[in-house]
N, C-alpha and C positions, 0 to 999 in steps of 0.2 A: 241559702234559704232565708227567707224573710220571719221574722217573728210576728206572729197574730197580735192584733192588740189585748193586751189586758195577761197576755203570757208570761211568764216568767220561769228563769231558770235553762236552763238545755233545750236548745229546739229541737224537736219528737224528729223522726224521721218521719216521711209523706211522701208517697206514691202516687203515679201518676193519677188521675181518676180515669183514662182514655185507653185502653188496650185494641191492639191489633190482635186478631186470632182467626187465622186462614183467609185472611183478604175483607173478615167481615168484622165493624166494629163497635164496643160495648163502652159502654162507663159501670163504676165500680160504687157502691152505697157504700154510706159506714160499716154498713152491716157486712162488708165485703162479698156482696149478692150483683152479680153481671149482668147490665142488663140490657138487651140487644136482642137481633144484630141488627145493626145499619148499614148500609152503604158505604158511608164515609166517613171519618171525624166531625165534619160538618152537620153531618145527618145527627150526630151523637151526643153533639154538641147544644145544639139548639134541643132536643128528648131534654137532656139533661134541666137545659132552661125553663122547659114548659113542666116540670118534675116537681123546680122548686122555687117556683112562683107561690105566693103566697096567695090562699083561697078566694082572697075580695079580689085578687090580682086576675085570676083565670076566669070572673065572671065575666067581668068587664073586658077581656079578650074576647071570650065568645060572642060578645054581643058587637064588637067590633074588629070581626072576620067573618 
């Protein structure tokens, strides 16, 4: 497992953020709240990325899609 920057000490355990659950799939928040379902990792994948884009980040999407 890789160490974060700025970490120190024992690196934490960490799970995956991606779970399967009956063929349909979720990502997992800090908050350990699932959030889904999608289709495919792919599908979960990209949720994930438009989640935590930063707010100037998703205007300027909108306006370029």
């Amino acid at each position: 497992m890789h160490r974060r920057r700025g970490e120190k000490g024992t690196i934490p355990h960490r799970n995956g953020r991606f779970h399967c659950i009956n063929q349909q799939w979720f990502f997992s928040t800090r908050e350990q709240r699932l959030v889904g379902p999608y289709r495919d990792q792919d599908e979960a994948e990209k949720a994930l990325e438009r989640q935590l884009l930063p707010p100037i980040a998703k205007r300027f999407n909108r306006f370029g899609q």
